[in-house]
Structures are given as C-alpha cells and as structure tokens.
PDB file of N, CA, C and O in Angstrom, chain B, residues numbered from 101:
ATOM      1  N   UNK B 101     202.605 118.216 235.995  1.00  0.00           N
ATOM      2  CA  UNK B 101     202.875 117.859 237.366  1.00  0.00           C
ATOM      3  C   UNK B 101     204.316 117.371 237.454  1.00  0.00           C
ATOM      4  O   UNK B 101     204.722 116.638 236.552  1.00  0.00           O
ATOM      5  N   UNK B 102     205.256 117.761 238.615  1.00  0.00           N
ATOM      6  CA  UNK B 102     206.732 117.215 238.589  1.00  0.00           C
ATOM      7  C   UNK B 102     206.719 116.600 239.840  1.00  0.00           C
ATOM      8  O   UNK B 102     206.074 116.954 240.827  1.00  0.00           O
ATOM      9  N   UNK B 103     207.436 115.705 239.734  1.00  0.00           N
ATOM     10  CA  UNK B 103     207.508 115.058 241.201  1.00  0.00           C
ATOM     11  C   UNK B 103     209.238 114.797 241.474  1.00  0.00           C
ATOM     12  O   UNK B 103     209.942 114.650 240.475  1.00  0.00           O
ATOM     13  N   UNK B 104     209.689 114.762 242.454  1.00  0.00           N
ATOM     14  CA  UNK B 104     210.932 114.473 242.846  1.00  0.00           C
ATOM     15  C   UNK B 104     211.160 113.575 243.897  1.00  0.00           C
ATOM     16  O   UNK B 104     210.555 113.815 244.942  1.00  0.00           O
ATOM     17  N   UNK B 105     211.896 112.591 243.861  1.00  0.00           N
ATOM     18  CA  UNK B 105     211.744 111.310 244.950  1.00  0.00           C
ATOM     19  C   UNK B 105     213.588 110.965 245.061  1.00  0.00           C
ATOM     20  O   UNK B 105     214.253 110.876 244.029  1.00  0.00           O
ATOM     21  N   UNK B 106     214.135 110.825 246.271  1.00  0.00           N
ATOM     22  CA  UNK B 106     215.253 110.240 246.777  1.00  0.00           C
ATOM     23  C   UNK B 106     215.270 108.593 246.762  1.00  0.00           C
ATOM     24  O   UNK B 106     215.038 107.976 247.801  1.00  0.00           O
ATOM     25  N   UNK B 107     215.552 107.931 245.551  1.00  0.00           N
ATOM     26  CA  UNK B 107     215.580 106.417 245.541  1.00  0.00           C
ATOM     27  C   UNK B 107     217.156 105.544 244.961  1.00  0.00           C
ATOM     28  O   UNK B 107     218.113 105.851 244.249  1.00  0.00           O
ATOM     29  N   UNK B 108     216.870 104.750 245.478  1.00  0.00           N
ATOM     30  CA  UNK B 108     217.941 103.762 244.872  1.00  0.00           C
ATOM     31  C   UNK B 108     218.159 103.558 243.638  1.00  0.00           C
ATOM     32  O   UNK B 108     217.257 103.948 242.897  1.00  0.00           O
ATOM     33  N   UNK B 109     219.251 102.973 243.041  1.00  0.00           N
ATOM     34  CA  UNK B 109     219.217 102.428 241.643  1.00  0.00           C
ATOM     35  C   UNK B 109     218.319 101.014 241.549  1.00  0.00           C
ATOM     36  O   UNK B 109     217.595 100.562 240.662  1.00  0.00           O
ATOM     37  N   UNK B 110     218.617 100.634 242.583  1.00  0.00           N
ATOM     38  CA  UNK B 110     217.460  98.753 242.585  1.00  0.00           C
ATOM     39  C   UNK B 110     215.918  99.869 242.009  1.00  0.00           C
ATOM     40  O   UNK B 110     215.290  99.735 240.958  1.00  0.00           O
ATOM     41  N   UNK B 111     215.746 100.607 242.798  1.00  0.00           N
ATOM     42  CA  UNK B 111     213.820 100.789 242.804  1.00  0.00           C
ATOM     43  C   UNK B 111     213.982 101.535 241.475  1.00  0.00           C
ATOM     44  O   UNK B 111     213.182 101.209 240.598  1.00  0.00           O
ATOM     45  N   UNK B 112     215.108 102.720 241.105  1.00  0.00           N
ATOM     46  CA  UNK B 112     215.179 103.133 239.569  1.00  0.00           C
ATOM     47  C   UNK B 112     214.713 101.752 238.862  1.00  0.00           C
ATOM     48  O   UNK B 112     213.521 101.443 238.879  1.00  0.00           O
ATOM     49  N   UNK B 113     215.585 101.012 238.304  1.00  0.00           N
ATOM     50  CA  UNK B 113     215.222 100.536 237.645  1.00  0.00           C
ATOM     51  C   UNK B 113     213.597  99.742 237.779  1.00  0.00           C
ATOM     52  O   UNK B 113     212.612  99.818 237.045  1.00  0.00           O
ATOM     53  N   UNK B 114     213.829  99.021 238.982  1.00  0.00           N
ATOM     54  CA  UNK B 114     212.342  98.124 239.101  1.00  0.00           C
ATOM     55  C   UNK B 114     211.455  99.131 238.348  1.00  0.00           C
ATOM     56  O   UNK B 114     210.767  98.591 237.482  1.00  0.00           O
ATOM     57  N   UNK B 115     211.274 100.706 238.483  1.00  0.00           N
ATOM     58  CA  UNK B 115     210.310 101.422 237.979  1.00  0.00           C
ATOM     59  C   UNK B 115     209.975 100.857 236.909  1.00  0.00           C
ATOM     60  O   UNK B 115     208.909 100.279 236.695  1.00  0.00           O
ATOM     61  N   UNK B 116     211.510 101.097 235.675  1.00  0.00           N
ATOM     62  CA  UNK B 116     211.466 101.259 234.672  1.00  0.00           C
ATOM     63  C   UNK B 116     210.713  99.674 233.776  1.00  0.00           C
ATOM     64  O   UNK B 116     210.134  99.598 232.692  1.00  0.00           O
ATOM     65  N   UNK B 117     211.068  98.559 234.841  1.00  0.00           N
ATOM     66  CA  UNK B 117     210.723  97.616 234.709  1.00  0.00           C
ATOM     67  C   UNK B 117     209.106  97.625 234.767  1.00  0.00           C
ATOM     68  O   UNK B 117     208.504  97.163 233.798  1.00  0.00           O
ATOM     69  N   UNK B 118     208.505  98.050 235.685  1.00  0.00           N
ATOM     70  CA  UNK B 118     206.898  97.970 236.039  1.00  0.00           C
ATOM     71  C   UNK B 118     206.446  99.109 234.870  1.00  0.00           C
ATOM     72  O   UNK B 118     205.235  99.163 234.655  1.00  0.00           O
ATOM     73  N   UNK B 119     207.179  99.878 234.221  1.00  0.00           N
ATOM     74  CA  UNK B 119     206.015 100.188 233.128  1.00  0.00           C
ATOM     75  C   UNK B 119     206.123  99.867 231.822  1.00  0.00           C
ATOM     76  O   UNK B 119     205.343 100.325 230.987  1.00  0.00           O
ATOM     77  N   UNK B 120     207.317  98.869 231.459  1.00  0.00           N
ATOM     78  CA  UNK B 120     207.493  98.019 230.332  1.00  0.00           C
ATOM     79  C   UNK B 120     206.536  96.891 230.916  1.00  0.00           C
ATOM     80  O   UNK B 120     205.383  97.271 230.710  1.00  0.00           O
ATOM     81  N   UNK B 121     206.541  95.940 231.414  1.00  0.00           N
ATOM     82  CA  UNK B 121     205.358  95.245 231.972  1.00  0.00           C
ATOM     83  C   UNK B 121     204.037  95.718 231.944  1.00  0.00           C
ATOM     84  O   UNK B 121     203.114  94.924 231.761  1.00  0.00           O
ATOM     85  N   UNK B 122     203.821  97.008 232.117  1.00  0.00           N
ATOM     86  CA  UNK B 122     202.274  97.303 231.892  1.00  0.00           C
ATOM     87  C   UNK B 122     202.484  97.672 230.196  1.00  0.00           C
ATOM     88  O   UNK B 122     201.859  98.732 230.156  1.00  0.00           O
ATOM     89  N   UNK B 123     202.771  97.538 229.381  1.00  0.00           N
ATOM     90  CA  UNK B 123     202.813  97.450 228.074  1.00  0.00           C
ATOM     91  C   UNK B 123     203.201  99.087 227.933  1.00  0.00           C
ATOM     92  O   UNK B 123     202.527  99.711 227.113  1.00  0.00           O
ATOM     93  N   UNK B 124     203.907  99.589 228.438  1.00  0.00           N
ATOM     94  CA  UNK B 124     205.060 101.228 228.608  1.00  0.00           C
ATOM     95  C   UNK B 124     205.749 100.938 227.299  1.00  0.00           C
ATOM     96  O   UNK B 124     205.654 100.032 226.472  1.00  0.00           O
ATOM     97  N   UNK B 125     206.660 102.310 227.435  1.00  0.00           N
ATOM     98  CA  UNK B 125     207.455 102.322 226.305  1.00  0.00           C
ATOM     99  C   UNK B 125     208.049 103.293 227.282  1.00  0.00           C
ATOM    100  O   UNK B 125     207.421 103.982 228.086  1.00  0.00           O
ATOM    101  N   UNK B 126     209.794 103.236 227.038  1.00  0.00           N
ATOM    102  CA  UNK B 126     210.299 104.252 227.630  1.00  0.00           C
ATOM    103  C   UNK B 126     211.350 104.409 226.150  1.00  0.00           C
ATOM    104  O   UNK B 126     211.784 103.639 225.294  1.00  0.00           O
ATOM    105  N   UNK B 127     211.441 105.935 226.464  1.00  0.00           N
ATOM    106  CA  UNK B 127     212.021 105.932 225.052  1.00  0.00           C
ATOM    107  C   UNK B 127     213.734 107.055 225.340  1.00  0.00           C
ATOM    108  O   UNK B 127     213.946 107.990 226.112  1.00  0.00           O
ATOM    109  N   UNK B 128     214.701 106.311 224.226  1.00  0.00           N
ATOM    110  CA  UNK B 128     216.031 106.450 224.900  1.00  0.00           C
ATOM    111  C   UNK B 128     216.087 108.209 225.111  1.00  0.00           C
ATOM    112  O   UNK B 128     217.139 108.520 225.670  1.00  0.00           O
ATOM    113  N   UNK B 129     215.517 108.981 224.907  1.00  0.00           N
ATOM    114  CA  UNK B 129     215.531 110.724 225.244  1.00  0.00           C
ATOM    115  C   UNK B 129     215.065 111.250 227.026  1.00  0.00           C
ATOM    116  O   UNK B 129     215.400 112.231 227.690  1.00  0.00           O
ATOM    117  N   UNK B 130     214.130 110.026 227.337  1.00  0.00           N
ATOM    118  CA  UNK B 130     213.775 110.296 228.913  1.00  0.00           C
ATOM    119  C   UNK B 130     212.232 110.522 228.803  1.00  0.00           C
ATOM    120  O   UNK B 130     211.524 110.700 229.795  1.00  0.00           O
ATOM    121  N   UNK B 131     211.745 110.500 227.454  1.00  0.00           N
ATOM    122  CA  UNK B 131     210.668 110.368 228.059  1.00  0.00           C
ATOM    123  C   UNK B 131     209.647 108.767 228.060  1.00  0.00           C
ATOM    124  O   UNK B 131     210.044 107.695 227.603  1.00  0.00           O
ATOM    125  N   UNK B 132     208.210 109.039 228.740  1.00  0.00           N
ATOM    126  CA  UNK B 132     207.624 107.638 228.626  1.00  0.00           C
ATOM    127  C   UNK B 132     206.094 107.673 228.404  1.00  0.00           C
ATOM    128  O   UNK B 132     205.382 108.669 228.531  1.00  0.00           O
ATOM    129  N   UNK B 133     205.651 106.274 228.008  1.00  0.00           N
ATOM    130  CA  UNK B 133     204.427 106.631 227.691  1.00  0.00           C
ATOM    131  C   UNK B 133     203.702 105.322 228.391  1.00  0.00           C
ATOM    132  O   UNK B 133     204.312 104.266 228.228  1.00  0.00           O
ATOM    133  N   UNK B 134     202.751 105.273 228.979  1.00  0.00           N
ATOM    134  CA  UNK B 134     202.187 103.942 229.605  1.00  0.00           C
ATOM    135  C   UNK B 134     200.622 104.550 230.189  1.00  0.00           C
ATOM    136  O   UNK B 134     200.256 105.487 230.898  1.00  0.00           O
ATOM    137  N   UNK B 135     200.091 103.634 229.579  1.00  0.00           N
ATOM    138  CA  UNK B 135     198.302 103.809 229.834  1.00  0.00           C
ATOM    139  C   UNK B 135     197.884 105.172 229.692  1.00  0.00           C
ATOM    140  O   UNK B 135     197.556 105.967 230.572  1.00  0.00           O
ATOM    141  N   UNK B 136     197.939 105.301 228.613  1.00  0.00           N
ATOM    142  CA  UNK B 136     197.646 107.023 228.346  1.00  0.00           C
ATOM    143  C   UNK B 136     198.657 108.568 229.034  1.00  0.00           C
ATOM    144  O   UNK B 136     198.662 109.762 228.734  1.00  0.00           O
ATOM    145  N   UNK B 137     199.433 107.703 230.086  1.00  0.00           N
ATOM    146  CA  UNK B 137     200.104 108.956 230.817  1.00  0.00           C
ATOM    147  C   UNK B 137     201.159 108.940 229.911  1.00  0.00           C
ATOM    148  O   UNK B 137     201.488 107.906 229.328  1.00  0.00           O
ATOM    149  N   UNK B 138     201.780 110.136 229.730  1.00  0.00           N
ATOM    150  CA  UNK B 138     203.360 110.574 228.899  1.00  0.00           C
ATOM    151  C   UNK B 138     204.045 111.530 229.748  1.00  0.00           C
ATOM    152  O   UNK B 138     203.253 112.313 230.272  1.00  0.00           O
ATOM    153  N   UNK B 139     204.984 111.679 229.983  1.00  0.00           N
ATOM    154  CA  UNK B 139     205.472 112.550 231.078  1.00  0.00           C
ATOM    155  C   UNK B 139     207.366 112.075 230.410  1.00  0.00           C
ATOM    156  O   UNK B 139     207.663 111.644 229.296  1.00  0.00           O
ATOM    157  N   UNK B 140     208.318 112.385 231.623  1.00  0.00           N
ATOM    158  CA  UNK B 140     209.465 112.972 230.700  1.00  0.00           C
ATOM    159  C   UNK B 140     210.312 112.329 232.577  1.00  0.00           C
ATOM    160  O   UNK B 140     209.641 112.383 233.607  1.00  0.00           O
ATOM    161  N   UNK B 141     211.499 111.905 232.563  1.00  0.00           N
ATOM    162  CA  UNK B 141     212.272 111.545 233.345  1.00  0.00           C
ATOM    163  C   UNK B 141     213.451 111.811 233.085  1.00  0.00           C
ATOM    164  O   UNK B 141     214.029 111.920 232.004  1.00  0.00           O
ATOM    165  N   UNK B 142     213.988 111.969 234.691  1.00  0.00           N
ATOM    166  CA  UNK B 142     215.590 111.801 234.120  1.00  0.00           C
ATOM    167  C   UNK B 142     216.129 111.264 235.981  1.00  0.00           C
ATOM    168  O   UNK B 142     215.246 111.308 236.838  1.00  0.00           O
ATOM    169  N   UNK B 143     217.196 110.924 236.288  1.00  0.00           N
ATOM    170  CA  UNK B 143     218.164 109.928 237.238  1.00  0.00           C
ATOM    171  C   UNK B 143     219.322 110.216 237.182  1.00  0.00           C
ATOM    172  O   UNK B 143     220.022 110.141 236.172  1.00  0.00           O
ATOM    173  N   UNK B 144     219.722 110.647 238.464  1.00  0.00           N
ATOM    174  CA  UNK B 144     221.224 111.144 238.533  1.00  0.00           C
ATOM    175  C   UNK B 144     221.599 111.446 240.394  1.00  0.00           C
ATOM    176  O   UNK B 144     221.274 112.393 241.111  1.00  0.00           O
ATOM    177  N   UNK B 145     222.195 110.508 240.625  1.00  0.00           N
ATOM    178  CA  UNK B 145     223.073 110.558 241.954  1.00  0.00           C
ATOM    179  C   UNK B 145     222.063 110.227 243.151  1.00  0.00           C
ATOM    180  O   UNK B 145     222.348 110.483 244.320  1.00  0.00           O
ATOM    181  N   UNK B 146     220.749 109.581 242.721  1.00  0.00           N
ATOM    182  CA  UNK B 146     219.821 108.826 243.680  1.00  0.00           C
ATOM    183  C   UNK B 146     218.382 109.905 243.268  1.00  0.00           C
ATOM    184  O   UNK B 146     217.286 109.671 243.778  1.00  0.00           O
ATOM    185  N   UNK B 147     218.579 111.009 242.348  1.00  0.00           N
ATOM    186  CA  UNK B 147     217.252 111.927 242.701  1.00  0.00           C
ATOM    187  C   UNK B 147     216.599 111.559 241.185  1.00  0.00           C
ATOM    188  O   UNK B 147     217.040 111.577 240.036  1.00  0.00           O
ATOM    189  N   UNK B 148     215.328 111.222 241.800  1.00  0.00           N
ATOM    190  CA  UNK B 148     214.457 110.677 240.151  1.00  0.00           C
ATOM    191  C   UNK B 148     213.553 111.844 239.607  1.00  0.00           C
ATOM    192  O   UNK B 148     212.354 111.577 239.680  1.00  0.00           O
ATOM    193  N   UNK B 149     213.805 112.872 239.164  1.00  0.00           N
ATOM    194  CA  UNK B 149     212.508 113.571 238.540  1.00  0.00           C
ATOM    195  C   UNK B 149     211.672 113.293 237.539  1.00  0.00           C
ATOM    196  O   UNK B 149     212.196 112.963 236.474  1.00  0.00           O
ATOM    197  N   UNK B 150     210.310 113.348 237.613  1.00  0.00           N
ATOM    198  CA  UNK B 150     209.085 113.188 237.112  1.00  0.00           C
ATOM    199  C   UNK B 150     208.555 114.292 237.178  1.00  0.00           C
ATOM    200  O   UNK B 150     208.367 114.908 238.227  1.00  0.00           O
ATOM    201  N   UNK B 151     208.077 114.883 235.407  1.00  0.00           N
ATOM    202  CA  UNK B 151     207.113 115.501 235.065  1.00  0.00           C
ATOM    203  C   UNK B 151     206.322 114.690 233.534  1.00  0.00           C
ATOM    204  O   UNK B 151     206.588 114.361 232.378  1.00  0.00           O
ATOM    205  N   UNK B 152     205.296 114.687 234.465  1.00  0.00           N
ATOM    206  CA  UNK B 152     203.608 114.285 233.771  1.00  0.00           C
ATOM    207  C   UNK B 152     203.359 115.089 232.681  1.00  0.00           C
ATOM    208  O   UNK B 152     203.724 116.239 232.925  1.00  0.00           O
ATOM    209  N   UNK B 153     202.924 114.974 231.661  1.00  0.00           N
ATOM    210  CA  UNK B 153     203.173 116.433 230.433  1.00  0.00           C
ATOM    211  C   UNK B 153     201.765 115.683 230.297  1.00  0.00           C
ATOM    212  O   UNK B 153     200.970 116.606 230.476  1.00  0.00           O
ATOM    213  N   UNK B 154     200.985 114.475 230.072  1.00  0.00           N
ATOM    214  CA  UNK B 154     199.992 114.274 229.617  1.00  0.00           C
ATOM    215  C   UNK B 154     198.972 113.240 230.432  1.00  0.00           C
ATOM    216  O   UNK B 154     199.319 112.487 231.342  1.00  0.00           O
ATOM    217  N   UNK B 155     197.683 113.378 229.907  1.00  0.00           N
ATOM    218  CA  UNK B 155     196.838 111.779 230.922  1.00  0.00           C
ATOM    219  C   UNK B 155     195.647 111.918 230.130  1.00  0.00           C
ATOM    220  O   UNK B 155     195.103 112.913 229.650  1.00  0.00           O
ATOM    221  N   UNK B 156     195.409 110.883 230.105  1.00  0.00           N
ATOM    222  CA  UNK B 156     194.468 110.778 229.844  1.00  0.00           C
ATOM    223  C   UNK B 156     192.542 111.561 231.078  1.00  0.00           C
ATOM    224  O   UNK B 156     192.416 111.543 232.302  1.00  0.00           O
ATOM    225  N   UNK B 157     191.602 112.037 230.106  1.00  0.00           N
ATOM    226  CA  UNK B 157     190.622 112.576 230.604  1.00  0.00           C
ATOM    227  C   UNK B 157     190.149 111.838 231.949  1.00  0.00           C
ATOM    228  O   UNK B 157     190.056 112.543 232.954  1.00  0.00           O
ATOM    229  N   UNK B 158     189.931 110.870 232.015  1.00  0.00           N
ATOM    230  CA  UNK B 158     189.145 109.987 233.254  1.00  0.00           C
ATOM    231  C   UNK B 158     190.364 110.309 234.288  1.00  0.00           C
ATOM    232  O   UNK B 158     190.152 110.592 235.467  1.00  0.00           O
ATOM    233  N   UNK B 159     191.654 110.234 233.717  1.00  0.00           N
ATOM    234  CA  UNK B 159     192.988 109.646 234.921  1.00  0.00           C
ATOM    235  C   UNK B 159     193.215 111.221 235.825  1.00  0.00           C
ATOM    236  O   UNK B 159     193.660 112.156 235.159  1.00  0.00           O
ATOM    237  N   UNK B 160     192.944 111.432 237.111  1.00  0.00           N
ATOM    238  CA  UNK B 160     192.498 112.702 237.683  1.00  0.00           C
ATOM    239  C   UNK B 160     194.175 112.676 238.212  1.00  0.00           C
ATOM    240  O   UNK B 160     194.899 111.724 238.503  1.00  0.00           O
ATOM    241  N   UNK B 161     194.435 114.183 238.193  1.00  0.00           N
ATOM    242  CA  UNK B 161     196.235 114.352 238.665  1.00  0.00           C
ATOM    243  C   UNK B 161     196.721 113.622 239.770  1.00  0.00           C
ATOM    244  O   UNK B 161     197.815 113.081 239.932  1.00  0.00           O
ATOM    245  N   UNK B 162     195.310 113.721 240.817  1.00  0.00           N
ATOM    246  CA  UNK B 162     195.613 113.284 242.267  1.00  0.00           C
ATOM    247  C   UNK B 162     196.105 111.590 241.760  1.00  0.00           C
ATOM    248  O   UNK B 162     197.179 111.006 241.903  1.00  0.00           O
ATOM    249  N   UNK B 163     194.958 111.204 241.201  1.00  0.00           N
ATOM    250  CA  UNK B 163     195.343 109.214 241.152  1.00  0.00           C
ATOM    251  C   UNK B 163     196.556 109.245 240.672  1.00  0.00           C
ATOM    252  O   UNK B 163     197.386 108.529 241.232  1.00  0.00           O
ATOM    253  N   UNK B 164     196.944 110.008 239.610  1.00  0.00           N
ATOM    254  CA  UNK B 164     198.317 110.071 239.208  1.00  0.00           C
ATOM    255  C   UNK B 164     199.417 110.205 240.347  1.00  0.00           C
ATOM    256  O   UNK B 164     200.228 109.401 240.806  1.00  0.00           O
ATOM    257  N   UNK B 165     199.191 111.242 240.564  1.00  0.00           N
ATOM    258  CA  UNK B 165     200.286 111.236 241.861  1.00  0.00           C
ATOM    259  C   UNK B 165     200.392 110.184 242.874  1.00  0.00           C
ATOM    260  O   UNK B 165     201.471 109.646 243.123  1.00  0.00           O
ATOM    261  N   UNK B 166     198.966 109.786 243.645  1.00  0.00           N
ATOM    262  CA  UNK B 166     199.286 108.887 244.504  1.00  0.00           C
ATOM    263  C   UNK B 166     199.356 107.832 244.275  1.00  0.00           C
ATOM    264  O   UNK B 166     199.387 107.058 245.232  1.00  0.00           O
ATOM    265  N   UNK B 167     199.423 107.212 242.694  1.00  0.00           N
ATOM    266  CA  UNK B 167     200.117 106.158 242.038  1.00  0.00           C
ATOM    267  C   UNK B 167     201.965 106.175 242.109  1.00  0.00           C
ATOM    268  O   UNK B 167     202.656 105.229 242.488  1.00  0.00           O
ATOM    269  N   UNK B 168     202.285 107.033 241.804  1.00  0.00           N
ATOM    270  CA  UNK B 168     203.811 107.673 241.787  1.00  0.00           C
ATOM    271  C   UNK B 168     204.082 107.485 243.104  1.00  0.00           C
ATOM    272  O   UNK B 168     205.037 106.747 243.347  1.00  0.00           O
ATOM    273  N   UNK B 169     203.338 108.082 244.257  1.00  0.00           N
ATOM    274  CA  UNK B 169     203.998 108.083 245.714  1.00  0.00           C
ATOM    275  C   UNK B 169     203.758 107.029 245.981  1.00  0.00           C
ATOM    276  O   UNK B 169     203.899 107.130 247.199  1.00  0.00           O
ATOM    277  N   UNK B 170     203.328 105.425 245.724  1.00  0.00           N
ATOM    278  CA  UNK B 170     202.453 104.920 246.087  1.00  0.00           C
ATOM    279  C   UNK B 170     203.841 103.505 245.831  1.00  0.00           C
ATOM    280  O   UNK B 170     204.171 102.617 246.617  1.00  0.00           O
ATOM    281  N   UNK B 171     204.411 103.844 244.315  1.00  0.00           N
ATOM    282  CA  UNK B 171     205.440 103.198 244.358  1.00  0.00           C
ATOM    283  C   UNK B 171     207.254 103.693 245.007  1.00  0.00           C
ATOM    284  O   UNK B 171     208.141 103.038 245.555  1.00  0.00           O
ATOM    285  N   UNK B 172     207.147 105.011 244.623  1.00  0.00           N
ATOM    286  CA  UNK B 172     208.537 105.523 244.934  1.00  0.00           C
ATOM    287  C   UNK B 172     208.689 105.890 246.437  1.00  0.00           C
ATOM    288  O   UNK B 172     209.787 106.050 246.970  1.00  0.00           O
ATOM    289  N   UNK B 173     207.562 106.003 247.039  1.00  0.00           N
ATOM    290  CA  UNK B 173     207.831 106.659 248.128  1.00  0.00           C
ATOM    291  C   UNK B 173     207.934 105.610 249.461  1.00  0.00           C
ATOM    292  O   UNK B 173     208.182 106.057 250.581  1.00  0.00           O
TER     293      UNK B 173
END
C-alpha cells in the first residue's frame, strides 16, 4: 500500500516521534518497523511517501490506512 500526504516539517517529524514512542524503530535507510507494520519512507520539499511492505495478519489494510489518514491528513 503507498500513501502520499502534503505535510509540514513540524508534523514530519512529530510522525517520526509517535512511532519511536510506540516502541518503532526507524532505521537510517527510510525504512520502519512499529507494531508489526514495516513499510519504507522517504520526505522531500513537504511530500511524505508511505509504502506499507508488511502487517501483521489481524491488522486489515483499511485500519492501516485510516490510521495513516487519521494522523497525516
């Protein structure tokens, strides 16, 4: 799943902040790993792309996503 969102550098980072707080790992290549999801990022000139590469079985794409829109959007 890829997602693309128009955000600030304040909410960039806060992201990066809210999934080190949920016990995340972001790792210096772009990608991340937090509560079973792993997916791959990158940030450049306000546009944040997100693609999801993994989830866990229970975690359904939709909750995924409208977790993502839920903060970025």
């Amino acid at each position: 799943m890829k997602k693309i969102y128009q955000i600030s550098d304040e909410k960039f980072l806060e992201g990066k902040k809210v999934i080190t707080e949920n016990g995340g790992i972001i790792f210096s290549d772009g990608r991340f790993e937090v509560k079973g999801v792993k997916g791959k990022f990158s940030f450049e000139n306000g546009t944040l792309e997100i693609v999801i590469t993994d989830k866990p079985w229970l975690a359904s794409w939709e909750m995924i996503e409208d977790k993502l829109n839920e903060f970025f959007n």
